[in-house]
C-alpha positions, 0 to 999 in steps of 0.5 A, a space after each residue: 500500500 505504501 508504494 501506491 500513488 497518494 491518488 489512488 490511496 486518496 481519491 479525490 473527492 467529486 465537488 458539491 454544489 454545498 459546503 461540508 460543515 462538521 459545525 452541523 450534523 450530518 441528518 440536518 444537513 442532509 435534511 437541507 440536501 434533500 429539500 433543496 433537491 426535492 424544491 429543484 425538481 417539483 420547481 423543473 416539473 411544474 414549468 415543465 407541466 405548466 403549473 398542472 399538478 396531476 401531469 407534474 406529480 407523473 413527471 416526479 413519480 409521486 402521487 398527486 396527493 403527494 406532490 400536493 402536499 410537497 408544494 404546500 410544504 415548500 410553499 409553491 403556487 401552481 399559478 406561479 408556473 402557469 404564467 411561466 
């Protein structure tokens, strides 16, 4: 192992669009993670349906109900997308 370049020994580490803060634990951060995600692709899927919830929620995978539900969570209005 000792004779091993430090880059296969270290590989690096692909960047993140976020910073890595051992300040913060790692559920809570991944918490944020997911719900910028999750905001970016009902985001992307209700201009791409035009603010239409049943079509957005079959583009996202998820059932109307639920997509009704993250969209009141994240506090997006389908009118919004309509006029986009």
């Amino acid at each position: 192992m000792q004779n091993l370049p430090p880059e296969i020994l270290y590989p690096p580490t692909p960047s993140l669009p976020f910073e890595i803060n051992l300040e913060r634990p790692l559920p809570e951060l991944v918490k944020d993670v997911v719900a910028t995600v999750e905001q970016e692709y009902l985001r992307k899927a209700l201009v791409k349906t035009q603010g239409n919830v049943s079509r957005g929620a079959r583009v996202c995978g998820l059932s109307r109900r639920c997509m009704t539900a993250k969209m009141a969570e994240y506090k997006l209005d389908k009118a919004v997308f309509k006029e986009i």
